[in-house]
N, C-alpha and C positions, 0 to 999 in steps of 0.2 A: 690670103695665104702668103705665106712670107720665102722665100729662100733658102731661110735660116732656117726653118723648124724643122723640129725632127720627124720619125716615121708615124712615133707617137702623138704630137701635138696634130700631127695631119689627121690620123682617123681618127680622135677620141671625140665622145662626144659628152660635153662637161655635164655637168649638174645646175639644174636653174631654180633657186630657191623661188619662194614665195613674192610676188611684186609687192614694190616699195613704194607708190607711187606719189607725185608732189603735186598734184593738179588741184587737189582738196583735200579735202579733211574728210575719211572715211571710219568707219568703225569696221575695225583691221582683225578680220576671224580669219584669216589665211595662213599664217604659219607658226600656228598653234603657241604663242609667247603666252606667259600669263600675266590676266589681267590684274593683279594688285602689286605691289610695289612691295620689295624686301623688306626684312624687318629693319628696325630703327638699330638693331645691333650692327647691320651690314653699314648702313650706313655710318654710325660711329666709326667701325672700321676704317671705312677707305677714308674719313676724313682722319684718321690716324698715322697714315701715310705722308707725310709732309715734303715740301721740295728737297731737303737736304738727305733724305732718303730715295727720293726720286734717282736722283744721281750712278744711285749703285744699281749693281744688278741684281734682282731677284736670287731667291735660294735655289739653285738650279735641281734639287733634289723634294723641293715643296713639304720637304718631313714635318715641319707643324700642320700644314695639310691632310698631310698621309697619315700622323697622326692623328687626327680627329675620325679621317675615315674609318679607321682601323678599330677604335673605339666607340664608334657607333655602330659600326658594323658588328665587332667583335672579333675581327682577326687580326693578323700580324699584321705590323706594316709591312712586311719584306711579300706583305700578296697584294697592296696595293701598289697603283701605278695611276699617276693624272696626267692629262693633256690639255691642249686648247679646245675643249670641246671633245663631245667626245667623237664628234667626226673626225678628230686629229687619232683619236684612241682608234679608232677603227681601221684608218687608214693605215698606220702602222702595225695593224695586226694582217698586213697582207708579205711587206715583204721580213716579217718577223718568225712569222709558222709557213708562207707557204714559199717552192720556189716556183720560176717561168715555169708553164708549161702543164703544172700540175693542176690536178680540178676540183674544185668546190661547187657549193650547191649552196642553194636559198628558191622560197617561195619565188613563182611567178609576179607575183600581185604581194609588196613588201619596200622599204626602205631604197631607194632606186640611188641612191650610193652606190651600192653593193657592185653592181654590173660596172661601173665607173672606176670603180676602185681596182677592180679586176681590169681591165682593161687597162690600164694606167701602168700595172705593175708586172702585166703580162701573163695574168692566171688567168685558166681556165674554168667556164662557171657552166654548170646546166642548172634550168629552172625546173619546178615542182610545180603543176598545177594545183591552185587553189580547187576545193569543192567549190561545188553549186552557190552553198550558203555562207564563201570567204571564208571558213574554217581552212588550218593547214592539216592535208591529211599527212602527218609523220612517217605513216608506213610505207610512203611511196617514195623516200626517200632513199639510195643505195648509200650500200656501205663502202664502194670502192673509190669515196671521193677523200680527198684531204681535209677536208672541212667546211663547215655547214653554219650558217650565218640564220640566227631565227630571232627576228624582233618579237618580243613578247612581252605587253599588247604588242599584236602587231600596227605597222602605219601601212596606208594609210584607210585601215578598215577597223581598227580600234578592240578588235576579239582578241580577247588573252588567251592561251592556252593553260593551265591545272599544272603548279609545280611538280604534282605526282605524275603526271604527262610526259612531262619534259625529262624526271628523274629516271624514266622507266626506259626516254631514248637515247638520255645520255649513257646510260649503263650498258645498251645493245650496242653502241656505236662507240666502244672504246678505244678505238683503234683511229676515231676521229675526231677532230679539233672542234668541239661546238661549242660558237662565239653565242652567246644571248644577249641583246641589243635589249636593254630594258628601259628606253628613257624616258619610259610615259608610265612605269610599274609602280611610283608610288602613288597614283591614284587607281590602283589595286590590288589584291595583298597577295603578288604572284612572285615575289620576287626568288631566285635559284642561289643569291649568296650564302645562303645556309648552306649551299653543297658543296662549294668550293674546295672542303679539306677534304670528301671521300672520294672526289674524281679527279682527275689529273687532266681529262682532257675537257673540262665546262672552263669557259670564261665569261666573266658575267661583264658588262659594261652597260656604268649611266651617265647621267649627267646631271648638272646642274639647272638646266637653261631651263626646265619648265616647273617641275613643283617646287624649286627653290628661288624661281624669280633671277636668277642671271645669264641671262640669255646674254646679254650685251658685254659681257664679261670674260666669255667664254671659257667654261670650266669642264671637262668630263674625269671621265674615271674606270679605270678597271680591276675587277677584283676575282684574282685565281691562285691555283699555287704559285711557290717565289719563282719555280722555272721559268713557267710562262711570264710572271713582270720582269725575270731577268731580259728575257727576249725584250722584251719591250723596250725597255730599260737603254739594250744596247742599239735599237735601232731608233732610238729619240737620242740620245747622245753622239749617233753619227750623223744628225740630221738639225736638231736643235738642240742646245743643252740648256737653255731658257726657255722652256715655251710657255710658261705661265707666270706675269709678271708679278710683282711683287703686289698691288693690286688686289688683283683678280686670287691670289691666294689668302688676303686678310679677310677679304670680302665673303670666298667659302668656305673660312673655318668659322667665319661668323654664320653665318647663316647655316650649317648644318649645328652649329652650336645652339640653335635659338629654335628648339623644337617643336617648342607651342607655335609661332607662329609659323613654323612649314605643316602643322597639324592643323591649324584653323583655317590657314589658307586651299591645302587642297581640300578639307571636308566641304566647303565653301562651293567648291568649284565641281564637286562631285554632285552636292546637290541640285547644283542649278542644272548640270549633265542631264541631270537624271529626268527633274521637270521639262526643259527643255527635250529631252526623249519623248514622253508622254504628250507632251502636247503637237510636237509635229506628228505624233502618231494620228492625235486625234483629229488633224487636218487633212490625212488621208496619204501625207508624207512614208515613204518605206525608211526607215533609221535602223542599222544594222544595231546590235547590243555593244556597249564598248566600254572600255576600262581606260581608257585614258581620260583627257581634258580638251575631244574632239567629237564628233560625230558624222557619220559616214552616211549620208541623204539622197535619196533621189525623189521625184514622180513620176509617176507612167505616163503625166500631157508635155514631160519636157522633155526634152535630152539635157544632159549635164552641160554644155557650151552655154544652150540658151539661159537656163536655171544661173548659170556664173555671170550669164550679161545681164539678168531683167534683177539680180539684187546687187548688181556693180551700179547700175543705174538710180540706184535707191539708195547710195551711200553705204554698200556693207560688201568688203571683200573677202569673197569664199576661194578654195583653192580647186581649181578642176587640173582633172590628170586626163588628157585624150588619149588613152594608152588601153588597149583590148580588154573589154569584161568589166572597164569601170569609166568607162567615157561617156556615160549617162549620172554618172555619181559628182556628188561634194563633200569634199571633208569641210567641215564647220567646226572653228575654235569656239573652249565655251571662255566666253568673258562673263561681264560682270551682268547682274542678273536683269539691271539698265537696259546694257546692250542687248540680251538675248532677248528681253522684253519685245525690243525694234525688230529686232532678227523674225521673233515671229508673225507680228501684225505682219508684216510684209510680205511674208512665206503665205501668210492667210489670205493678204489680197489677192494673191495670185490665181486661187482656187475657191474663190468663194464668189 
């Protein structure tokens, strides 16, 4: 603890992504990247980028970007908005819509950002209890909060909630901000951008880093009416007015350009989801249903600690969360059909 910090650096308590470790060489299911490598257009891309362009500074506005998004998507650009990730997109959607003091809401058992982010920026947050079976029950959410943060699929339990769900809460809850965190929705077909223009208060946010392969690039995105990216807009221009370098924007107009291969790649990765489902099933494994490019595991002889050290041990790192209602569980990246292969013989010695 320093002298120097503030009241904030003193109580906050950060976010610890996924381990990175250098001891060996592990086959890496812990936070959730995906296994094949961008198309050969991304790559063309950034090697398009040469040192005498290096020099300059990126389009501080990324509109070849926002144009692309806007075109695949099918709305204006003036409703899109991109960041460094979309953790950068998220995190300026706090002091953007919300001020000190006021309260939002999110699942208990969800994206653990969210509490971080709020505390950082000084908003107040209450949690929703998950059901029994990890579903979010929506009805137990009130209406007297400023805004409402719902990853759909959710993390780190992989259940989507039914666009017609979601349309049915953003229409009762008009009067509130709800943020939809969707950066695992294109491995399944839930995504809320199609509502964008009848509601004013849905905002949808994804990213690039998992079905499109640039994770390490860092790209997100958000997509609502132009108020809201104005908001946005103005609170990334007080804060960064570059944050996506010159880079990282050739790279994702390439790759949202190159449909076939974000199409072959997530069907790819769905199906091996899916086998991989079935067969831990059939080892006596519990696997929640999920819609991303993960899956959420337990068994009833481990707890989740031990399950994360007897296959750390084996060379495969899984993510465990020691946090109430899911400290027996593992979220499991799916790779390539290889690695899931290993994933399971090992899952099977454990219990055979």
């Amino acid at each position: 603890m320093s002298r120097f910090w503030s009241k904030v650096t003193n109580s906050i308590t950060p976010y610890f992504p996924g381990e990175h470790p250098r001891d060996k060489k592990y086959i890496k299911l812990n936070t959730n990247e995906n296994p094949y490598p961008p198309s050969l257009k991304v790559h063309d891309a950034i090697n398009s980028e040469n040192n005498s362009n290096i020099r300059l500074y990126p389009d501080p506005d990324a509109m070849e970007l926002k144009l692309a998004i806007s075109n695949y998507y099918k709305v204006k650009k003036e409703e899109v908005f991109v960041g460094n990730g979309s953790d950068e997109v998220l995190a300026f959607c706090f002091p953007a819509f919300f001020n000190c003091g006021e309260v939002i809401s999110f699942p208990d058992i969800t994206y653990s950002f969210y509490p971080i982010y709020a505390d950082l920026f000084g908003v107040k947050y209450k949690t929703v209890r998950l059901n029994n079976d990890f579903t979010i029950p929506l009805g137990a959410f009130s209406k007297d909060v400023k805004g409402i943060f719902l990853a759909n699929p959710n993390a780190p339990t992989g259940i989507a909630l039914g666009t017609s769900e979601i349309e049915a809460f953003v229409k009762s809850f008009s009067n509130t901000l709800v943020i939809v965190d969707e950066a695992y929705v294109d491995f399944s077909d839930q995504s809320m951008v199609q509502f964008i223009n009848k509601y004013d208060n849905l905002l949808v946010v994804q990213t690039f880093s998992k079905s499109r392969q640039l994770a390490g690039l860092r790209v997100g995105f958000a997509i609502g009416n132009a108020e809201l990216i104005e908001g946005l807009e103005k609170i990334k221009n007080s804060f960064n007015s570059y944050p996506l370098d010159r880079i990282a924007q050739k790279a994702a107009v390439a790759a949202i350009e190159d449909e076939q291969h974000f199409k072959e790649t997530c069907a790819k990765i769905i199906k091996t989801r899916d086998y991989t489902f079935d067969k831990l099933v059939e080892l006596g494994y519990k696997v929640l249903s999920s819609k991303t490019n993960f899956l959420f595991v337990s068994h009833e002889r481990f707890s989740g600690r031990e399950l994360f050290l007897r296959l750390r041990q084996e060379g495969i790192l899984a993510r465990h969360f020691p946090k109430p209602n899911i400290e027996n569980w593992l979220r499991i990246t799916i790779g390539t059909d290889e690695e899931m292969g290993i994933l399971i013989e090992k899952l099977k010695g454990l219990v055979v």
